[in-house]
N, C-alpha and C positions, 0 to 999 in steps of 0.2 A: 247529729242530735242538737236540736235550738232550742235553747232553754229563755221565755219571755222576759223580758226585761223587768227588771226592778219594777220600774213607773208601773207598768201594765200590771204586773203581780199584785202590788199594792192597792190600784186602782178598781182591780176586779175585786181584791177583799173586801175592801170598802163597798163599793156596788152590793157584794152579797149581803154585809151584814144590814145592810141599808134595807134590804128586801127581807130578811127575818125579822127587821126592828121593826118594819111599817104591820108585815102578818101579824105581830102580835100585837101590836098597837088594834090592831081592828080585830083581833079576837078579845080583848079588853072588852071595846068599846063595846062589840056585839054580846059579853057575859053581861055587863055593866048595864044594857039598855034590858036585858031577859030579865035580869033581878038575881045574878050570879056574881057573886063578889070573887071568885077562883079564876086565875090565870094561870095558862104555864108559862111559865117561864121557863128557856132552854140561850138563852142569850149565856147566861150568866157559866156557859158550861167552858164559853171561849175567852170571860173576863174574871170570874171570880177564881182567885187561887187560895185563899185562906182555910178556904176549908176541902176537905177531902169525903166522899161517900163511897159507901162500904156497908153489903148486906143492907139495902137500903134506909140508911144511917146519915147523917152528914153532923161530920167530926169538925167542930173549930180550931182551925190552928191560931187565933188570934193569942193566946198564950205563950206563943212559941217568939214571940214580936221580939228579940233586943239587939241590940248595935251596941259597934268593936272602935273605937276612934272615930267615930261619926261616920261607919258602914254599917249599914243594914244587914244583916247576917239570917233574918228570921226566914224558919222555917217554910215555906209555902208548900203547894201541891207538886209543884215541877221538881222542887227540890226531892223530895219523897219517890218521886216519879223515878228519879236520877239515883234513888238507893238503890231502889227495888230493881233499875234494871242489871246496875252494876252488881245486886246480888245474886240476880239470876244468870245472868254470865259468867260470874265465879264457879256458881255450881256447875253450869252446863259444862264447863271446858274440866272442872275437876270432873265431870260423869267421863269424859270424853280421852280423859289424860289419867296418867298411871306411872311415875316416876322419870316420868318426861318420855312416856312411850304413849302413840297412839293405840285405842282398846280397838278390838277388832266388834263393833255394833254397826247399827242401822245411821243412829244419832251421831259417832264417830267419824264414820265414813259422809257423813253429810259436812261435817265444819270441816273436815280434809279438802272436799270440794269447794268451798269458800275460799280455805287457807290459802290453796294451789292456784285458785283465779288470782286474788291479788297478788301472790308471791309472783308471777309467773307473766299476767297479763296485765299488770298494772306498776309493781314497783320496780322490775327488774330491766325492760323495759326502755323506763323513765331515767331513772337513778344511773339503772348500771350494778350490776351484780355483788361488786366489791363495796360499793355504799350503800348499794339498797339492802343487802345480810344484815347491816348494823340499824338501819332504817324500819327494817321488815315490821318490829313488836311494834313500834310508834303505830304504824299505818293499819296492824291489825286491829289494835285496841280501840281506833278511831274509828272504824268501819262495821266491829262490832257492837260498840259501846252506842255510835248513831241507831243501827240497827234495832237495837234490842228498843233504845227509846220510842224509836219510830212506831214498833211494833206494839207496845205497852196500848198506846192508843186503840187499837181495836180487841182491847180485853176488857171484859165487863168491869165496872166501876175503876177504872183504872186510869191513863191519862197520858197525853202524847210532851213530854217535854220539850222538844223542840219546838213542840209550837207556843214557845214563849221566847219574847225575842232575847231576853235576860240569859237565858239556856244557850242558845246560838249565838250570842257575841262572846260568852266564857270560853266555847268552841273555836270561833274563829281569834279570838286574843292568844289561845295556846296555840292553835295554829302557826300564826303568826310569829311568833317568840321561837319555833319551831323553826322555821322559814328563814330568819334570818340569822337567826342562832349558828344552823349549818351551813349559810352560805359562809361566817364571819370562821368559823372552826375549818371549814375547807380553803378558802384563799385568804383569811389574814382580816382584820378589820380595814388594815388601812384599802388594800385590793379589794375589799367586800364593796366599800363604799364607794370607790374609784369606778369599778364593773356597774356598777349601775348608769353609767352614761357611756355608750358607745363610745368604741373610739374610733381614732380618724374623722371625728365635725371639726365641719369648722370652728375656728376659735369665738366666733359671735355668734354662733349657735347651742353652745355651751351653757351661756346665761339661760340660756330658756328652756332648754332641758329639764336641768336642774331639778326647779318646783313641778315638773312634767312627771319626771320619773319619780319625786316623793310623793305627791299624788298617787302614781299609779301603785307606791310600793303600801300606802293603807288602803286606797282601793278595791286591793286583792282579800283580803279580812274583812272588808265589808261586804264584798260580794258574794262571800262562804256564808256569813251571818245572815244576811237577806234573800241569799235564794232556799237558804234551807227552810228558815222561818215560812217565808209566804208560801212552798209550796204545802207544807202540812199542815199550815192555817186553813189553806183554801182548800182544800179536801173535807176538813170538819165543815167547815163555814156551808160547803155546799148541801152536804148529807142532815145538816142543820137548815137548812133552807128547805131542800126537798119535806123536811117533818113538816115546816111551819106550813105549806101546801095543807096539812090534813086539818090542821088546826086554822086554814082561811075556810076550808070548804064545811068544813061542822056536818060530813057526810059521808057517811060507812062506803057507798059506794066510789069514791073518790079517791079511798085511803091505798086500795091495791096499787095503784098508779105508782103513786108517790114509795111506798114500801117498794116496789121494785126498782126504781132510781135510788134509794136506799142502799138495797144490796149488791147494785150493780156497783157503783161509788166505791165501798165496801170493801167488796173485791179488788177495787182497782186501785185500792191504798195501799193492801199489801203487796202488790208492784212496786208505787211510788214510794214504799218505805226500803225498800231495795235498792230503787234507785237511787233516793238521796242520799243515802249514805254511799253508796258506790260514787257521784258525782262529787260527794266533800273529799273523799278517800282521793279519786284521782287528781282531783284538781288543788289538795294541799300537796300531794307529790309534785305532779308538776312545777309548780310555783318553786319549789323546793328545791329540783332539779335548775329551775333558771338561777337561783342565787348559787347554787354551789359550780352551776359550770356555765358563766355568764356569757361564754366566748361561742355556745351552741348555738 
């Protein structure tokens, strides 16, 4: 499985919104020259977060604005995004749970089959049975909690918070603090620190290590942050491009085209929201697994 490089991810975002910015630049120009002062505007669906729409409403969260020690704390859409899912996850696992016993449902029997992949094909594994037991809640909550965010996105009026990159580096910062937290509680800080440079170099190769392997140990957090971000950007980004098509051509027969790369897109989020969250889940295991048994 090859996941595109950062540059490329990035570059393609850019490229897209570039090609929704110019569509509506020239539907502008073309209401503007007709004697139509109305645009749509759909740009603002992947920049503006202050406000939230609902039962076709748009609520301002500009109220919500204040800061803790000179951090920004205010409310936005992602934030709201991040209750909503975490309170529907609440619910779902209390539908699903009954005194710490699984219900014998439809819906039960489904987050069993989630449970059992990662338990089974991803932590145990990785980790190792004896660490991955104590490991297991961290990785489930991470996998559903991406999940359900991922998913928010294709619910009417609703809103994908991972694709804000603020969302994804709070992700990969716990991540992180996770990752080395256990490798320092499993061999010791002074070993923690030590393991991170092979042994057996040679002694002049040492030096250069060093800032190699500290690099590589934030590198790993930014690249949780940045693959998750750019791929559920560029999903909206595209199904927002395909729209701006109906609003280049200003013609009924044009619009089926574009509506069915619409739905097809669509479709094929609720895959990538599986995905990404399946690909943060294994790959903060892993990483996790290198700090706690460095010698693997």
């Amino acid at each position: 499985m090859t996941e595109p490089t950062t540059h490329t991810a990035t570059q393609a975002i850019h490229d897209t919104l570039q090609a929704v910015h110019g569509a509506l630049a020239h539907t502008a120009e073309a209401a503007h020259a007709g004697g139509h002062a109305e645009t749509v505007d759909i740009v603002h669906h992947l920049t503006d977060l202050n406000s939230v729409e609902f039962l076709f409403r748009t609520f301002s969260l500009d109220k919500l604005h204040f800061e803790l020690f000179g951090i920004d704390l205010s409310i936005t859409k992602p934030v709201i995004m991040m209750w909503v899912a975490g309170l529907i996850l609440t619910l779902c696992l209390l539908l699903a749970f009954r005194g710490g016993r699984l219900l014998r449902n439809k819906f039960a029997h489904l987050l069993e089959v989630y449970i059992l992949f990662i338990r089974n094909e991803v932590v145990y594994p990785i980790i190792g049975e004896h660490d991955g037991r104590r490991m297991l809640p961290f990785f489930l909550t991470v996998f559903f909690f991406i999940l359900s965010m991922n998913l928010l996105g294709m619910v009417p009026w609703g809103g994908t918070a991972t694709g804000n990159v603020n969302v994804t580096a709070g992700l990969a910062i716990i991540a992180f603090l996770v990752i080395q937290g256990m490798g320092m509680a499993k061999n010791g800080v002074i070993h923690h620190f030590k393991g991170m440079v092979p042994s057996g170099l040679p002694a002049f190769v040492i030096p250069i290590m060093i800032p190699v392997e500290l690099v590589g140990t934030f590198a790993k957090p930014f690249a949780l942050c940045i693959r998750l971000f750019a791929n559920m950007v560029a999903g909206h980004a595209v199904i927002l491009a395909f729209l701006g098509l109906i609003f280049m051509a200003k013609s009924y027969v044009m619009a089926p085209l574009p509506i069915a790369g619409v739905v097809f897109i669509s479709v094929l989020e609720v895959f990538i929201a599986h995905l990404q969250a399946f690909i943060f889940t294994i790959l903060t295991c892993l990483f996790t697994s290198m700090t706690m048994h460095p010698g693997h």
